[in-house]
N, C-alpha and C positions, 0 to 999 in steps of 0.2 A: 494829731488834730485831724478831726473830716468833718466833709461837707457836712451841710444840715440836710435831711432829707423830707419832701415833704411824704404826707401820711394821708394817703386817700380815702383814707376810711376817716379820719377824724371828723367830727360835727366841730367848727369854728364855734357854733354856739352852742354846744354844748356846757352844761356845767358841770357836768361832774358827777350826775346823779344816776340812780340807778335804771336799767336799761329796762324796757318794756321784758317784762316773761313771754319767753318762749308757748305757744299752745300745749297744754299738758298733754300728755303722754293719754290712751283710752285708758279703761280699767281693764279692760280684760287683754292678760297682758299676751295671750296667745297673738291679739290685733297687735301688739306692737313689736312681735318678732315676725310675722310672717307677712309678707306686701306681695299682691298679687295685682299685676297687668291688668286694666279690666278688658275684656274685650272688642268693646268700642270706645274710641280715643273721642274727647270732644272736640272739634275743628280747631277750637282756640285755645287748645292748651298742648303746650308740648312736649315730647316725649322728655325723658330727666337724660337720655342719650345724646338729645338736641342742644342741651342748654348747658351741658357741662356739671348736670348733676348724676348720682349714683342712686341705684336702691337696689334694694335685696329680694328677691322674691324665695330663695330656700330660707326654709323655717328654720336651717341648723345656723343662720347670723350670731353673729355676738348680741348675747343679751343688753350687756354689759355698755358695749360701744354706741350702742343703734335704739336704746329703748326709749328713746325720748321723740322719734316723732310719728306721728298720728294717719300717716300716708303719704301720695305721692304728687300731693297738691303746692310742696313747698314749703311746708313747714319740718322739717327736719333741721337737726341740730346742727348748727357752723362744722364745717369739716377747715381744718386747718390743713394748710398748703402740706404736701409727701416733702419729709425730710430726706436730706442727701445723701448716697450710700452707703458714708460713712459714719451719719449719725450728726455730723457736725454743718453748723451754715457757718457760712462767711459773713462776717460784718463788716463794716465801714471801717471800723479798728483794725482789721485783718490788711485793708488793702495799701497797698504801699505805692508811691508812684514815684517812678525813677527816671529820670532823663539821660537819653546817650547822648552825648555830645562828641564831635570830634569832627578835622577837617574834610574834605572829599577824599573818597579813596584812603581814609584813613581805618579800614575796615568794620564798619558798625553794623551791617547786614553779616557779616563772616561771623562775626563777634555771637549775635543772637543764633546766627542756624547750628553754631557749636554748642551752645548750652548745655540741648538735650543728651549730645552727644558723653560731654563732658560728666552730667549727671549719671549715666549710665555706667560708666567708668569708674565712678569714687569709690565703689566695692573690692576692684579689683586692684586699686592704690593703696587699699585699708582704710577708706576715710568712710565717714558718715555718709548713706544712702540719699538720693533726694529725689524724688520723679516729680516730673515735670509735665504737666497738659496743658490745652489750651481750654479757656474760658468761651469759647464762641467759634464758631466753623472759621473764620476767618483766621483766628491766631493758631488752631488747630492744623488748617493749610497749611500755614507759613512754620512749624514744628517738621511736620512731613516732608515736605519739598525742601528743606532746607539739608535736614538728616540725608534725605534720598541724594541729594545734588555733591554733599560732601563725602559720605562715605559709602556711595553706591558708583556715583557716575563719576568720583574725582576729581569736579569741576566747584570753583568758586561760584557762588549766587550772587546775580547782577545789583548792580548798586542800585537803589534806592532813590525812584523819580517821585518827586512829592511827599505826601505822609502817608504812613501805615500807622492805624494803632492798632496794640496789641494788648491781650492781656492776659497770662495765665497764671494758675495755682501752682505750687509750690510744697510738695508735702515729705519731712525729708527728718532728719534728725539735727541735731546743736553739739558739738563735739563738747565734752566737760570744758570745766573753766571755772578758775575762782571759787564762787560755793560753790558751783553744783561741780557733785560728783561724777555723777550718772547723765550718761546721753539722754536729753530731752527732745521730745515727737514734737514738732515745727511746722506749724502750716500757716504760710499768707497767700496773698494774692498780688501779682504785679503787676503793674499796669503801667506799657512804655511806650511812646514814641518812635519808631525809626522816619527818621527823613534827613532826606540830600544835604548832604554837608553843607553845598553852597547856602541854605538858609542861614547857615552861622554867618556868614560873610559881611563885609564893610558894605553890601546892598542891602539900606537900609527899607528898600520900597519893592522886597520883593512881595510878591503874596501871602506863602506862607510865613511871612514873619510876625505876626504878631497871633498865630496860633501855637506857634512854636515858644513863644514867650510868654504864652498863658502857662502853658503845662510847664516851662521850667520853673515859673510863678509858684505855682501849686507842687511842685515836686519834692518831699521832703531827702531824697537823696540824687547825685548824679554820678555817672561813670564818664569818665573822659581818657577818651583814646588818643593817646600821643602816638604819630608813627615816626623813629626818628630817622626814617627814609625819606618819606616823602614831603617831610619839613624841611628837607634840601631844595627841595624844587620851590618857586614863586608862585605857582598855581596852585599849591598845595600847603604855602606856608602858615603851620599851624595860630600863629598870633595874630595874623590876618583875622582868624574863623574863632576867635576867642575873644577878644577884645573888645569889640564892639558890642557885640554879643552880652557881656559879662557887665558892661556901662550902662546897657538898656536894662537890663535885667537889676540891676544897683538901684538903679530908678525908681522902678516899679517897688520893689519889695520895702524901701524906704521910704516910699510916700503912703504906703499902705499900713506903716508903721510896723513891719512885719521884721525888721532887722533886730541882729542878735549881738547885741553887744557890738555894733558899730556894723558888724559884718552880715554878709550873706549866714542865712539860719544855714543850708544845705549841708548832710555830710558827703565827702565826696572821694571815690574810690577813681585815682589817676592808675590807668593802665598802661603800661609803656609797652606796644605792639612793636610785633618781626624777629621777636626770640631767635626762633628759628633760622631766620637770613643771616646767612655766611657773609655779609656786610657790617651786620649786627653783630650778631655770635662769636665773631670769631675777634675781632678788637676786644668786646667781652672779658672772652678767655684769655689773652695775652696781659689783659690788664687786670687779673687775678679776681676777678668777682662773681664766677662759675666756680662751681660744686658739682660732683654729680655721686649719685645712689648708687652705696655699693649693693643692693640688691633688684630685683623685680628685673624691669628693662635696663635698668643704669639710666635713669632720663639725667642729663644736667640740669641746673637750675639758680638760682640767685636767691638767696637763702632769704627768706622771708623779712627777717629783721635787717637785711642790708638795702633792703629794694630804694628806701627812700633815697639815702647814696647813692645807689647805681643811677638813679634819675639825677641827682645831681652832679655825678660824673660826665652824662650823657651830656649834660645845658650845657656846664664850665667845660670838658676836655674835647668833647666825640662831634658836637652837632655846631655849637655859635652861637652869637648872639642873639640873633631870633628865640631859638631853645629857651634862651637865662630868659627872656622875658616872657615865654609863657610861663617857668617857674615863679618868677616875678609877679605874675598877673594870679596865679592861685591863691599863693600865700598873701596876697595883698586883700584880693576881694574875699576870702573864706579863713574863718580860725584855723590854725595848720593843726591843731587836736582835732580837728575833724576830714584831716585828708589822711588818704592811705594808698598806701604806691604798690603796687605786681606787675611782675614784668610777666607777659604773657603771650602765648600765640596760639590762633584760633585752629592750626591745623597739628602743631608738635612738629618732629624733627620723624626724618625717616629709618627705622627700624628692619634691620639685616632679618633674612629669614628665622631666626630664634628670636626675633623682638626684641633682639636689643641692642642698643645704643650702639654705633660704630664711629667715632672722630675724623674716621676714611673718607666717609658717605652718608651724612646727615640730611643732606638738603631734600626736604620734600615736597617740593616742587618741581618741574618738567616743562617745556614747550612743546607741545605736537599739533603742529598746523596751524604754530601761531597762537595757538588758546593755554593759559597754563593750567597746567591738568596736577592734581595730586598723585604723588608716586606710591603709599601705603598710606594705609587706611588711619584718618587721624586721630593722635592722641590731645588734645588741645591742653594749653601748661595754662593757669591761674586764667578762667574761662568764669566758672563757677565760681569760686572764691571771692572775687572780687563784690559780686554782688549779694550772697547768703551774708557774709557779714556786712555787708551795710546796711540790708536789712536788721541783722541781728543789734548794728550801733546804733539804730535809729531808734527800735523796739526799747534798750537801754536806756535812751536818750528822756523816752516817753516816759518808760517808770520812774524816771529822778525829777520827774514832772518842769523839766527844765523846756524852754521853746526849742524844734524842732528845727 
């Protein structure tokens, strides 16, 4: 589903009929290959350099492309806008808009500066390619500084005061599946939100909340960052920064008639953040829901088809009450066919000089002068994933022409 766009070329009143012709072309058709500068410019007419037009003054022009206008009074044939490098535009169809959710400090800026990182990397994991740019100097910044901050200066990127929007393309491949065989060439555009956790919060009259409830409004999918660290803490506790949040938001989509079968339309990929942390990780693996690769680095991991589990161990065994009610509050406001669980962390586990996995000395993270610093260069675990396919389920969603 996308917006309507308006179209500033259209005539409101127009009917429909056919348009004035163009000034014909001369006869002699040498005049309408060859355009020469005249010498003196008249005061009130402007150069075509001035006004954002082109002409040709070598005779050797395309005939073919150029023969239709008369000189360089203005009449020359519509030039349609230079197509994009690749050949292909983006449309309204193409763009997707995805909301992060998650409490403060629940990593959401960590999250996005890993992306690029993460996409860089699926080559050398054996998965499908995918490059990533920004749509505008600003999300283009925030790709750079983020990449540079994480695996140049080993420093985490500061949380997120007010909103950023961002928005980049996406151009990558579709691993088989189902019919298709053969990897399929992938391109959208995303367009997301980062802002301060505290908007989620039980403060109903901050500022940015009802911007931030517009774009969840409009957002056909959402990623939500569960940290089950800092759901320990009261400052940080995740039901606090969901609840309220997810009632207003009930509201809205419901009076708008926009609900799907009782529910929130949204598909939504729950990421359960801190892989990594030896608080996390390592109850984890005593409680048998770690794997790890007998090849490449040896990374551990939570085998894909167990993830939803593992979150549910986390509510019922690892975290508390708190925990069961944000499971409680997904499964309640959204179809649970439309949620999907990865346990993930935005920087990996730290890797012994041969890159690979040691059970000794995993932790990659460090304190030096008080600031935590990254100890080896990051490998980020279900970064990328989490949001290619909900891209990919939303795309599906569309073809069954079912509401979004």
């Amino acid at each position: 589903m996308s917006d309507p766009y308006y179209d500033p070329n259209e005539n409101p009143q127009d009917s429909g009929g056919p348009s004035t012709p163009a000034t014909p072309p001369p006869s002699d058709p040498s005049e309408a290959t060859t355009l020469h500068w005249p010498d003196t410019t008249p005061p009130s007419v402007a150069r075509p350099e001035e006004t954002g037009t082109e002409y040709f003054p070598d005779h050797h022009a395309s005939r073919s492309s150029h023969s239709s206008y008369s000189g360089w009074d203005g009449s020359l044939e519509p030039a349609a806008i230079p197509a994009p490098p690749n050949g292909t535009a983006a449309t309204a169809t193409d763009r997707i808009r995805i909301a992060l959710w998650g409490a403060p400090r629940s990593g959401k800026t960590s999250y996005l500066a890993a992306m690029p990182i993460a996409a860089m990397q699926q080559q050398r994991q054996g998965r499908p390619n995918w490059v990533i740019s920004g749509m505008n100097p600003e999300s283009n910044e925030f790709l750079t500084s983020g990449v540079t901050q994480l695996a140049s200066d080993r420093v985490f990127p500061e949380a997120t005061v007010g909103v950023r929007s961002l928005s980049w393309s996406f151009q990558g491949e579709e691993a088989p599946n189902g019919s298709f065989r053969k990897r399929r060439e992938v391109g959208f555009v995303l367009e997301v939100q980062d802002v301060a956790g505290e908007v989620y919060g039980k403060d109903t009259e901050h500022a940015l909340r009802p911007r931030v409830l517009d774009q969840l409004t409009r957002s056909q999918g959402l990623i939500y960052l569960f940290d089950p660290l800092l759901d320990a803490e009261q400052a940080t506790n995740s039901f606090d920064f969901l609840y309220s949040m997810l009632n207003e938001l009930n509201t809205r989509v419901r009076d708008a008639g926009r609900l799907h079968r009782n529910r929130l339309p949204h598909h939504v990929s729950v990421c359960v953040t801190k892989f990594d942390d030896p608080k996390v990780f390592r109850p984890a693996v005593e409680a048998g829901w770690v794997t790890q690769d007998s090849v490449g680095s040896r990374l551990p991991r939570v085998p894909a088809e167990q993830a939803a589990h593992y979150f549910q161990w986390l509510c019922d065994e690892f975290r508390g009450s708190n925990a069961r009610l944000v499971r409680d509050g997904l499964l309640n406001f959204f179809h649970p066919q439309r949620i999907s669980y990865y346990v993930s962390s935005a920087i990996g586990f730290r890797l012994n000089p041969q890159h690979i996995f040691d059970y000794r000395n995993y932790l990659n993270v460090e304190t030096v002068d008080r600031v935590p610093r990254i100890c080896t260069s990051p490998v980020p675990i279900n970064v990328l994933e989490p949001l290619t396919e909900l891209e990919s389920r939303i795309r599906a969603a569309g073809r069954r022409r079912r509401p979004w």
